[in-house]
N, C-alpha and C positions, 0 to 999 in steps of 0.2 A: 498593657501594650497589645494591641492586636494585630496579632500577626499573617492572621490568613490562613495559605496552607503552607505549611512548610514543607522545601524539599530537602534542603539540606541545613548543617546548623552546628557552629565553630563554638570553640570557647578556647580562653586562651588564660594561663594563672600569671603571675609576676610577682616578684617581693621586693622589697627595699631594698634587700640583701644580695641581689641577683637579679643583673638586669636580661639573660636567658630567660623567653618565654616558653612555660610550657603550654604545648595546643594541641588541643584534639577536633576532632573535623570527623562529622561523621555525614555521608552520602552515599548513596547506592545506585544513583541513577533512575527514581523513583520518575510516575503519575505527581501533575502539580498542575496548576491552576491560575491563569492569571485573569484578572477582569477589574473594573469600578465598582463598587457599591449600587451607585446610580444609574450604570448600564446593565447590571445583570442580577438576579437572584439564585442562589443553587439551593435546591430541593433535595438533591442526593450526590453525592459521592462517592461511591462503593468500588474499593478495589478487592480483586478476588485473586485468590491461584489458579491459575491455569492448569489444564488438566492434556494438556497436548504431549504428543510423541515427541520428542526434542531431533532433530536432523543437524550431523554436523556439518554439513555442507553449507547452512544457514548460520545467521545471527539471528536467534530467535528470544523475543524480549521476555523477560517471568512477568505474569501478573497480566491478567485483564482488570478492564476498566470501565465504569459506565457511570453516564452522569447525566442529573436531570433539571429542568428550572425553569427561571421567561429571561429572554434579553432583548433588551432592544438595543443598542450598542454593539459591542462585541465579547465573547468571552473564548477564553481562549484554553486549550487542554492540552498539556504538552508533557511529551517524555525525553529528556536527557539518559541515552543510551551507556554510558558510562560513569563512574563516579566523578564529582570536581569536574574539570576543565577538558576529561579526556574526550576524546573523538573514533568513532569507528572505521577504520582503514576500509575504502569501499571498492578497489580492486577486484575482489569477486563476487561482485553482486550488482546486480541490474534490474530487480522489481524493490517495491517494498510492499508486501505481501499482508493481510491480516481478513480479518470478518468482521463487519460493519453493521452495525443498526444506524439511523438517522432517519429521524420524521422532518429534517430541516436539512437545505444543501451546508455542504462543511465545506472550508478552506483548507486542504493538507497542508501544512507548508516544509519543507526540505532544508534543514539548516546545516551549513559546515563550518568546518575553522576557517571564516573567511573574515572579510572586512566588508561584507557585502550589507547594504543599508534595509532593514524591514519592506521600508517602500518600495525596494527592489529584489523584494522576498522570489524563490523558487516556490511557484505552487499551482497545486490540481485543487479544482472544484471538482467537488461528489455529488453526485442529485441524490434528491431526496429518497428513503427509502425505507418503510418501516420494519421489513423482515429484511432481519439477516442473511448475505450472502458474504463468497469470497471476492476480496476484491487485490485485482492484482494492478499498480500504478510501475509503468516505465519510468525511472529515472530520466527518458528521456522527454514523458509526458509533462514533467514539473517544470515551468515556464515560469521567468522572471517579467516586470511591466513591459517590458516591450514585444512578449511573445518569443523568446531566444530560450534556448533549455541551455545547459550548462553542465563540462564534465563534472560530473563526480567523483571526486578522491576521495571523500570522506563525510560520513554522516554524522553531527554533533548531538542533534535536537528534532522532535518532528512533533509538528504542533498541528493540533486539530482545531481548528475555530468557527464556528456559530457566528455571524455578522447581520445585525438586526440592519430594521431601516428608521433608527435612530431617533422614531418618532414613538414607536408605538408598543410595549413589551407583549412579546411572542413566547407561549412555550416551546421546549426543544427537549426533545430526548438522543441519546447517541448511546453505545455501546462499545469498545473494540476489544473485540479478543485475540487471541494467539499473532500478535503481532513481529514479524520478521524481515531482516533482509536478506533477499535470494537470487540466486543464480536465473531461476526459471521462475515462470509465472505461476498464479496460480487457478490456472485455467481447470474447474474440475469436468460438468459433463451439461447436455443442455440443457437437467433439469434445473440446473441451479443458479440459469441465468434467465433474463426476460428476453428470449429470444427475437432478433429483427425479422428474420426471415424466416416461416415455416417451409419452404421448398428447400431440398436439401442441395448444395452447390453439386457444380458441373467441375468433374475434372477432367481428362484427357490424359492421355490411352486411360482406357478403364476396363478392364485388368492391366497392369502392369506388376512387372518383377522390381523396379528400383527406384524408378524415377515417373514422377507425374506431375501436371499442371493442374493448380487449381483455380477456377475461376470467381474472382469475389462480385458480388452486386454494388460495392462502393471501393473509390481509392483508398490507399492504405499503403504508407508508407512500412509495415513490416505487421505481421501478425504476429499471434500466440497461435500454437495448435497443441490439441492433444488427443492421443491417439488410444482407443479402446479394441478391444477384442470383444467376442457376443457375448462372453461372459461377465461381461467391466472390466476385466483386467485392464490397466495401463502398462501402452507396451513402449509407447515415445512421447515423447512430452521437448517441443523447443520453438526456438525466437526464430522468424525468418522473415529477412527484406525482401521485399516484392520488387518485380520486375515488369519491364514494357508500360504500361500504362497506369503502371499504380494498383494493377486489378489483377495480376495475374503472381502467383504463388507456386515456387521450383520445389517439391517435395522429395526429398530422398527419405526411402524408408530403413528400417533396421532390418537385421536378419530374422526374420520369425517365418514361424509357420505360413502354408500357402492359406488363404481366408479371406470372409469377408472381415471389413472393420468398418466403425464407427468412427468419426471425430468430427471435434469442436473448435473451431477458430474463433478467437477474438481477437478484432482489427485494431489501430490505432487510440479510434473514437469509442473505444470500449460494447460497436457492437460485435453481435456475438450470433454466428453461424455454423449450421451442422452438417454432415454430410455423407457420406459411406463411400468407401471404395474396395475392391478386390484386389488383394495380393499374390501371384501366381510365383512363385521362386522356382 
């Protein structure tokens, strides 16, 4: 019998004597694999331990993953975040955070305890990208077919999928590491994105003690930001809705030292801008 991969895997005894089954059920909420024979081949599979600092302020997943092959169809890479049927309570969490390879665009998809149909899956397309970076996805970025995103109470399942064009088999390579759900982004600094814009934004007052506007080059219904000192330190790090035209961004800073700073915004459409300001307390 062949069975694939397995993620999970029941067995259950009974006697003539007694018709009490005894059952054991073992699941962890593991890396699994779905595809056809005739739409996909896999080359590699390799799950690893993760070697990350654990934050409890996250749900952070054990085990990276990487997997390699051709499809022309679709294949599909997915993680059940709990054991059995359970579901991840998503109250305090708003990205879903991890580090990505892909030489092919992927299909995220967002699953909950719903009754909600595939066809009308929650999901982000990734472009393509063969060096690894962080990638931080909004809960709100995850859109269902008619383009609608959808509260989130609860995460079941997040499936990664490769979708050939059905004619002709493709290789594909992907990776994901240190995968989580989080409160905040995970916006690190502008080396470690493909920057849109090398001029660095316009804010206003600049010096300011508390409060400043930041000017973006494209709309954007809320950014990422995050905030450096000249040494790297990270000194703020949060989500903010923009105002007026879509283009302009209410900064209130923390209490720190008077200085200049560093930082990184990433907008909606995931591009990604840098800029400096001075802080006078």
């Amino acid at each position: 019998m062949q069975t694939g991969v397995l993620f999970d895997i029941g067995l259950s005894l009974e006697t003539a004597s007694s018709p009490q089954k005894d059952a054991l059920y073992l699941a962890d909420g593991p890396w699994g694999l779905d595809y056809l024979d005739n739409q996909a081949t896999v080359s590699d599979f390799t799950i690893s331990t993760s070697d990350r600092v654990y934050d409890e302020s996250n749900f952070d997943v054990d085990r990276n993953v990487s997997l390699s092959g051709e499809v022309k169809g679709n294949i599909n890479l997915f993680r059940h975040l709990l054991p059995g049927d359970q579901s991840v309570l998503a109250a305090d969490y708003n990205f879903v955070n991890a580090e990505i390879a892909n030489n092919q665009a992927i299909e995220i998809v967002l699953m909950q305890e719903d009754d909600r149909t595939w066809e009308n899956r929650l999901r982000y397309t990734l472009p393509a990208n063969n060096t690894k970076r962080a990638v931080s996805i909004d809960f709100d970025m995850f859109k269902d077919a008619s383009g609608n995103s959808a509260t989130i109470t609860n995460v079941k399942t997040l499936v990664f999928s490769v979708i050939g064009d059905f004619s002709t088999y493709k290789s594909f390579e992907m990776s994901v590491d240190n995968l989580a759900l989080s409160a905040a982004g995970n916006v690190l600094s502008a080396e470690d994105f493909a920057i849109e814009d090398e001029n660095t934004l316009v804010n206003y007052p600049n010096p300011f003690a508390t409060n400043t506007t930041i000017v973006l080059p494209n709309t954007s219904e809320f950014v990422n930001i995050k905030v450096f000192d000249l040494l790297g330190r990270t000194v703020d790090v949060k989500k903010i809705a923009t105002t007026g035209s879509s283009t302009r961004v209410n900064y209130t800073a923390p209490k720190v030292n008077s200085g200049i700073y560093k930082f990184v915004i990433e907008d909606d459409a995931k591009r990604v801008h840098k800029g400096t300001f001075v802080i006078k307390q």
